[in-house]
N, C-alpha and C positions, 0 to 999 in steps of 0.2 A: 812582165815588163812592158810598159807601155813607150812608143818612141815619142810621143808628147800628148797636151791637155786634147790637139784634135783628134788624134788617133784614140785617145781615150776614151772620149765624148762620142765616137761615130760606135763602137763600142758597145756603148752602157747604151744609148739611144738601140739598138739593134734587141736589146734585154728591154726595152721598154716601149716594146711595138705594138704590145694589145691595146694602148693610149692613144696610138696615133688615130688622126681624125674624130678625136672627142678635144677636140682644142684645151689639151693641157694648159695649167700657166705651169711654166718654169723659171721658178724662184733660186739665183746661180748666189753662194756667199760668194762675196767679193772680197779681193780679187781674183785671186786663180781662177776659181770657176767659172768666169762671167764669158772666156771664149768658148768654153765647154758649155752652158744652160744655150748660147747662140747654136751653136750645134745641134744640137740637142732638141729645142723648141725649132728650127726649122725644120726635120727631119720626120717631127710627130703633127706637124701641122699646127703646132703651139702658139704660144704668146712667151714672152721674154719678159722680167722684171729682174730685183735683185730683194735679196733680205739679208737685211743689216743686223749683223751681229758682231763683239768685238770678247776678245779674247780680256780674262783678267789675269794680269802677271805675279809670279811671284816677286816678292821682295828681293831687288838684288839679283834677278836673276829672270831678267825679259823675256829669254828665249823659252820660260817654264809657265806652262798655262795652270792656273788655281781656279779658274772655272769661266762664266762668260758672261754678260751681259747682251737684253737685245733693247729694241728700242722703247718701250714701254718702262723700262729699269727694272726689269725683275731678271736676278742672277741669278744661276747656278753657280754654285760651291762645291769642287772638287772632296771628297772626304778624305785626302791627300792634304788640304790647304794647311791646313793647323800645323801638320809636320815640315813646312817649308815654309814656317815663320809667318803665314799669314794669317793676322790676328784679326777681330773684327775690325776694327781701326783702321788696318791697311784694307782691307777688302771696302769698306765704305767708303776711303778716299780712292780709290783704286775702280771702281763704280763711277763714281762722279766723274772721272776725268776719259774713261772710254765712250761714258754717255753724251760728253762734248764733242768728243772724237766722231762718235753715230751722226750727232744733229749735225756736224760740221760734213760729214760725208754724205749725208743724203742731200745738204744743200747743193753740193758738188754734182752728185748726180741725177737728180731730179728735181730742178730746182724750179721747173714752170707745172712740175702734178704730182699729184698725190700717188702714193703705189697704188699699185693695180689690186682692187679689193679681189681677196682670195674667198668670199664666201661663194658658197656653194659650186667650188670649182673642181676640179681633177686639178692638186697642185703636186708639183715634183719638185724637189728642193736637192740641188745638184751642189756636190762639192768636191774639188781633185784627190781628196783622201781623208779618212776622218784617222787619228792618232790619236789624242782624248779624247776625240769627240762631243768637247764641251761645247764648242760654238754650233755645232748639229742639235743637241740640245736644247741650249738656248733658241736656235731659228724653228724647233718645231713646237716646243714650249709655245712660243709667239702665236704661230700662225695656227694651234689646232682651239685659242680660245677667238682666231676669227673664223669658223665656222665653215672651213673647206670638205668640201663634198669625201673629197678619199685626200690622205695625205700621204704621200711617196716619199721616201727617201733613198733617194740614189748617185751612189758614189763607186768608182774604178778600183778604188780599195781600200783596207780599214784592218785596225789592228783589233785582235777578236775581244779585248775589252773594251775597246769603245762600240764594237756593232753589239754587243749584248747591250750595251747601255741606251742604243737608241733604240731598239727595236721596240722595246713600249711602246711608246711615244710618236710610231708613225701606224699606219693600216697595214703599209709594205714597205718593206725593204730590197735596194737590188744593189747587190756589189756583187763586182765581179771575180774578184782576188779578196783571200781573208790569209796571206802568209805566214807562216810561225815565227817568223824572224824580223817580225816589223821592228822598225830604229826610226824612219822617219818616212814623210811622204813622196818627199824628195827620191829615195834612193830606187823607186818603183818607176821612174819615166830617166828617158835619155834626155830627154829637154825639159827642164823644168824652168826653164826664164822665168824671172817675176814679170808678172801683169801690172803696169801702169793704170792710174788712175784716168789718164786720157786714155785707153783703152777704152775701158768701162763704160766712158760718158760716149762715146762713138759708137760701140756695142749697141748700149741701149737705145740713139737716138735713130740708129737705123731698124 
């Protein structure tokens, strides 16, 4: 049990100390994780960015992820989607309308530069808990076709079907908790406050 995203993040950064002073970037999804990656890249001697990924819903049922998009528009599809009604048709218009969502939130948060190129960097890709793990996915999907030196993925906990599912996909993996009784991300921190959008934009301009 974690008592919130800082206590988490001071944490996972402690697991992620053979990094420090090789000026990691750390890539936080947003929201949650964006006061966690500040943590985090302060403590390793880092850089702070964000990578934009957005969750794709089921039909009727918001709160149910069917896979993710990132910003380039290539999704993952849950092999669950089909059986919770998601037919190509909804997953196409269901694509289109997060991809708005993306351009519209990166305008929001970096809207005078371009993200921080990840090639040939030490990138760490921080998130408060993976549960699908589709948008973990989707964000390292993204970032291992821009040509980052070593790619991290590190998260305070994850249910043991989505850390099987990322671990391809990154060089490393660091979680800290993999509990048998995962339900949600939420029920692993005593404060789990949502993270604001003017967070994120303050986060990042310091």
């Amino acid at each position: 049990m974690f008592q919130d995203r800082t206590d988490a993040a001071r944490r996972l950064a402690a697991s992620l100390h053979a990094f420090q002073g090789q000026n990691p970037l750390v890539l936080a999804i947003p929201r949650g994780a964006a006061p966690m990656g500040r943590v985090i890249a302060r403590q390793l001697g880092g850089e702070l960015d964000v990578v934009l990924v957005r969750k794709l819903h089921a039909p009727f049922l918001p709160e149910v992820a069917v896979g993710a998009v990132d910003e380039s528009g290539w999704a993952y599809v849950s092999p669950q989607a089909g059986r919770l009604g998601a037919d190509s048709a909804h997953l196409a218009q269901e694509t289109r309308t997060q991809l708005q969502a993306l351009r519209a939130r990166r305008a929001l948060y970096t809207p005078v530069r371009a993200p921080i190129d990840p090639a040939g960097r030490i990138v760490i890709v921080v998130d408060d808990g993976l549960a699908t793990g589709a948008t973990m996915v989707a964000a390292l999907h993204g970032l291992r076709a821009r040509h980052p030196a070593r790619l991290v993925c590190a998260v305070p906990v994850a249910s043991r079907e989505a850390l099987a599912m990322v671990r391809p996909l990154a060089d490393e993996v660091v979680c800290l908790e993999v509990p048998p009784d995962f339900e949600a991300v939420g029920q692993f921190y005593r404060d789990f406050a949502q993270v604001e959008d003017d967070e994120v934009i303050r986060l990042l301009k310091d």
